[in-house]
N, C-alpha and C positions, 0 to 999 in steps of 0.2 A: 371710063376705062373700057377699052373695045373687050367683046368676048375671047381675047386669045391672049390678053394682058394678064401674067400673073403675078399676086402682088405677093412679094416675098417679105415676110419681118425676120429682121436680124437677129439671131439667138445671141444673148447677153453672156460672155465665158464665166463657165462655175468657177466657182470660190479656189478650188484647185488648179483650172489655167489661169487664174487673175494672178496666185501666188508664183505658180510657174513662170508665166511673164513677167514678175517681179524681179524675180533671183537673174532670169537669164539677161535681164536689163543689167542688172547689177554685176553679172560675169564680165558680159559684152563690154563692160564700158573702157575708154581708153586705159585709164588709170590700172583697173584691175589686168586687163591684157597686157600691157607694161608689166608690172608685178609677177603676173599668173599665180594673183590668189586675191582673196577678197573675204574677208568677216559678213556671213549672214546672222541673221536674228528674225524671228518669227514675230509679226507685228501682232500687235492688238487688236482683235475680231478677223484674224486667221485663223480656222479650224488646228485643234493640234493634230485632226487624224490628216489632214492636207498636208501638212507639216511633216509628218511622220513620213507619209506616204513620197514626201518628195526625198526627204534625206534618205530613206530607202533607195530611191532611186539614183540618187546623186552615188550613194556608196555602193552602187553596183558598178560602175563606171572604171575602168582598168584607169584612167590618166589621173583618177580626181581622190588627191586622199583628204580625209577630212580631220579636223582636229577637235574636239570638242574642247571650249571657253568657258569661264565663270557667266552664271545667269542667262545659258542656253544657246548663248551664241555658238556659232562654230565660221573656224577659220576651212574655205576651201584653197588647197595650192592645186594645182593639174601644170602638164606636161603639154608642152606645142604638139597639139596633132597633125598641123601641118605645116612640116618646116618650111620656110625662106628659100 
């Protein structure tokens, strides 16, 4: 490696963007966009304050109302933010 090569390592996403990118996988996807709404569930070795921390954030959201489900799931519906 020459003296001006710097060798960068990848930071690994915390536990809370891994979960984040989970759900936004799961918004994004055709099916759910179709719909515009989709049933989350907090997996198994999710943090619950990650968890917490995200449906905070989801239920801040003017488009996005949430429903709570039996055995923690919750139903999100949201509104096209941007029309056709």
């Amino acid at each position: 490696m020459s003296r001006h090569a710097v060798a960068y390592q990848a930071v690994p996403p915390s536990p809370f963007e891994q979960l984040a990118h989970r759900i936004r996988r799961q918004v994004n996807s055709p099916a759910a966009q179709l719909r515009r709404r989709t049933v989350i569930v907090r997996e198994v070795g999710e943090r619950v304050d990650d968890w917490d921390l995200l449906i905070e954030q989801l239920g801040a959201e003017d488009s996005v109302r949430m429903t709570h489900l039996e055995g923690g799931a919750i139903q999100l519906c949201w509104t096209n933010q941007h029309p056709d």
